[in-house]
C-alpha positions as CSV (number, residue, x, y, z in Angstrom):
1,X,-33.8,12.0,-8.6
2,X,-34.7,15.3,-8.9
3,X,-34.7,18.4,-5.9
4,X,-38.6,18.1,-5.8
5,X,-37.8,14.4,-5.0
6,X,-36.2,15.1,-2.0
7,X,-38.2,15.6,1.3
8,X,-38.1,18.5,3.1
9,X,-35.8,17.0,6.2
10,X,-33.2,16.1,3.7
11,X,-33.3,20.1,2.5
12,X,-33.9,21.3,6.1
13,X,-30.2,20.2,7.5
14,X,-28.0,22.1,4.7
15,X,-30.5,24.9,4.9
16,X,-29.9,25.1,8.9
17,X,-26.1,25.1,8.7
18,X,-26.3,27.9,6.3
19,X,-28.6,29.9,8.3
20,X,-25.5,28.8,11.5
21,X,-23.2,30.0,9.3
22,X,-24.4,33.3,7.9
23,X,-25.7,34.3,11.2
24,X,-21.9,33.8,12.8
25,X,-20.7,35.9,9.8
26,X,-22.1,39.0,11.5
27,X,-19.6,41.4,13.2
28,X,-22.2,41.4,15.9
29,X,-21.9,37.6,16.4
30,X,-18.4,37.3,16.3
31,X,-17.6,39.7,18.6
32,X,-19.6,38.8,21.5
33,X,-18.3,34.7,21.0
34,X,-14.7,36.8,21.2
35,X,-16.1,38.4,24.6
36,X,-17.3,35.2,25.9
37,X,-14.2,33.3,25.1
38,X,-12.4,36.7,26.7
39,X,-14.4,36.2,30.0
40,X,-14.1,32.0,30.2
41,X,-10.2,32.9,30.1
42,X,-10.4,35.6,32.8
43,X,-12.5,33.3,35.0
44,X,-10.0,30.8,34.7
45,X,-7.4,32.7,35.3
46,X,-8.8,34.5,38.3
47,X,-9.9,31.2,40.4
48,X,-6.5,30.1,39.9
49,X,-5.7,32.8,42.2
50,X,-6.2,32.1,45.8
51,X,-8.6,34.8,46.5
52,X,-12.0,34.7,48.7
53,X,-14.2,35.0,46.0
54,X,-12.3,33.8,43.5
55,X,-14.6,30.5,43.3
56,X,-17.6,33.5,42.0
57,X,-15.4,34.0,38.8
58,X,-17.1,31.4,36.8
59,X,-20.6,32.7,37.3
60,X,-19.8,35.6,35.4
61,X,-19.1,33.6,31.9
62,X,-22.5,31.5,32.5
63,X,-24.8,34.7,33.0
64,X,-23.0,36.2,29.9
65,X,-24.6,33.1,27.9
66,X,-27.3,32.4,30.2
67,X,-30.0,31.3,29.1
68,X,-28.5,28.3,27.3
69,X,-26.0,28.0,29.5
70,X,-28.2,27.1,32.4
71,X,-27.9,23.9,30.8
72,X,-25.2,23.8,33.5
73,X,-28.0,23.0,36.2
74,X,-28.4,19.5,34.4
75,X,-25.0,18.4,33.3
76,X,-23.0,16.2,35.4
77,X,-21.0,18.0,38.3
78,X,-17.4,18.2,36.4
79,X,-14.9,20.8,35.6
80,X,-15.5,20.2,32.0
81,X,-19.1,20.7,31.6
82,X,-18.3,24.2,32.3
83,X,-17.0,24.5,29.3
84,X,-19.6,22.6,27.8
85,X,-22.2,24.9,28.7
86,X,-20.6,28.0,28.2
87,X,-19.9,27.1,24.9
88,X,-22.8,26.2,24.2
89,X,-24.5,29.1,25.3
90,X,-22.5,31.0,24.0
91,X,-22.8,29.5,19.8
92,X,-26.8,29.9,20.6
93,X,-26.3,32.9,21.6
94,X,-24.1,33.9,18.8
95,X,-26.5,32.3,15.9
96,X,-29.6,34.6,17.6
97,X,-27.4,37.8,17.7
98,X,-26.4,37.1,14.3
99,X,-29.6,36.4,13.0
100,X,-31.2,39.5,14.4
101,X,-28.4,41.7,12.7
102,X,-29.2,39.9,9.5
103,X,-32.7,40.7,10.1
104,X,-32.5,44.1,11.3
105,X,-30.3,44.7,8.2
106,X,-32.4,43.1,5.8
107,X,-35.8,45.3,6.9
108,X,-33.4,48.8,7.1
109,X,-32.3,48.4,3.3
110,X,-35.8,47.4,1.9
111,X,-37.8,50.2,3.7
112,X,-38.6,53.8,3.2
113,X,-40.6,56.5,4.6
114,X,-44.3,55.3,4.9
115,X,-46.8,58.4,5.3
């Protein structure tokens, strides 16, 4: 069997994790998936406290990878699927940033003054 033998589902899945992969190899994307691990830790931490609004911590991690994250809305009502979501969000997140940064990189090296 030969490559032009092969359908184009069977090239589309290593094709996809390589786009995943290259797009987390940005700075870009690794540092906000450090920022949203940073802030699920804090909110952890800080509704461990017994503080009045200490139950609002968590919000702040799923608006840092909302939209995804909203996912939250559906999931069943567990401690857990916090962390699902979040995470979640958060990789989707990650792969669009990094994408973009590959993108916005690609166009700045191949243009030039037009005029």
């Amino acid at each position: 069997m030969t490559d032009s033998d092969s359908t184009p589902s069977t090239r589309s899945a290593p094709s996809a994790l390589r786009t995943v992969r290259e797009a987390l190899g940005s700075l870009a994307a690794r540092v906000y998936l450090a920022g949203c691990a940073v802030l699920l830790i804090w909110a952890v931490v800080v509704s461990r406290v017994d503080q009045p609004d200490a139950s609002f911590a968590g919000v702040v991690p799923v608006f840092a990878t909302a939209p995804a994250s909203l996912v939250l809305l559906v999931l069943p009502d567990h401690l857990s699927m916090v962390f699902v979501a979040v995470g979640l969000g958060a990789l989707v997140n990650a792969v669009l940033i990094g994408w973009c940064a590959r993108a916005l990189r690609r166009g700045r090296t191949g243009s030039g003054p037009t005029g």
